[in-house]
N, C-alpha and C positions, 0 to 999 in steps of 0.2 A: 197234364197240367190243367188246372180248373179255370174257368173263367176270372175269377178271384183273384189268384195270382198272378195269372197275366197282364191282367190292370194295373196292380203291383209295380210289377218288374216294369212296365212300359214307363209308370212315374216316375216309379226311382231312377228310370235311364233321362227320362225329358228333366229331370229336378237336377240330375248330375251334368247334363249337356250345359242347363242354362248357367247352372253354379261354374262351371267349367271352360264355358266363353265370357262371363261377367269377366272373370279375373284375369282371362288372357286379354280382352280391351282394354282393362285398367291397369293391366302390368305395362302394355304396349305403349298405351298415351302416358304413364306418367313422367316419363322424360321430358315431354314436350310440354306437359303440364307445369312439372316445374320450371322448365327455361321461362314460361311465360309469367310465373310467379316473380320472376327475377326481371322482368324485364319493366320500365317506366315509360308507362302511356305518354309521351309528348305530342304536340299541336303548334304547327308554325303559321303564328297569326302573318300577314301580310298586310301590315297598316298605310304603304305604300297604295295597293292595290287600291285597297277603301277609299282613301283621299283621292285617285286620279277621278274612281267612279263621280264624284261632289264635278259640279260646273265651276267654273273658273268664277262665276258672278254671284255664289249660293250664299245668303246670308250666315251672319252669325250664329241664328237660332236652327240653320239647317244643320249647321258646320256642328254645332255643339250637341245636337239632335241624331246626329251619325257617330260622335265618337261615346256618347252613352251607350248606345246601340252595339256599339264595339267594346266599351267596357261592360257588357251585359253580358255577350257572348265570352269574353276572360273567364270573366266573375263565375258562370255556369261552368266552363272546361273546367275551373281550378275547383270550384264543389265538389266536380265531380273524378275527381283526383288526377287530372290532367297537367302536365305543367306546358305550359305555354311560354315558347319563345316567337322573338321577333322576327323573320325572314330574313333582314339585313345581318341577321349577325348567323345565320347558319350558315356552313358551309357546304353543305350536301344532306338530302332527306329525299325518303320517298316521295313522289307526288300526291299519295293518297294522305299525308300526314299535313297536309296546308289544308288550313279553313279559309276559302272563298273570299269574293269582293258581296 
């Protein structure tokens, strides 16, 4: 066998391995590929939390100065195709799914 061909044969095996593991990853993830297409990014704001952080004696300009700030961060989740609920009204969620004080 010549030099030639065996360079050959060696691509056409590395060209068949890589064509040959692409589509066993992509056969393998797309199950979970699609559960995730199916699934809705939610975000449980906790507007409780926000207000305790505010001092008991914080004017009005701070009060209304905090809850822009909180409807800024909504406003970005829901852009960003997020839906956002209230804390008070969920019953149970990961702890990774709550956006902070």
């Amino acid at each position: 066998m010549s030099l030639k061909s065996l360079i050959a044969v060696v691509l056409a095996a590395i060209a068949v391995s890589v064509a040959s593991s692409y589509w066993l990853v992509r056969h393998s993830l797309s199950t979970e590929l699609e559960k995730l297409n199916l699934l809705t990014p939610v975000f449980v704001i906790d507007r409780t939390g926000w207000t305790r952080n505010l001092s008991k004696d914080a004017s009005q300009d701070a009060i209304k100065q905090a809850m822009n700030e909180w409807q800024a961060k909504i406003s970005h989740l829901v852009d960003s195709g997020f839906v956002v609920v209230d804390a008070n009204m969920v019953v149970g969620a990961p702890e990774d799914v709550y956006v902070g004080e």
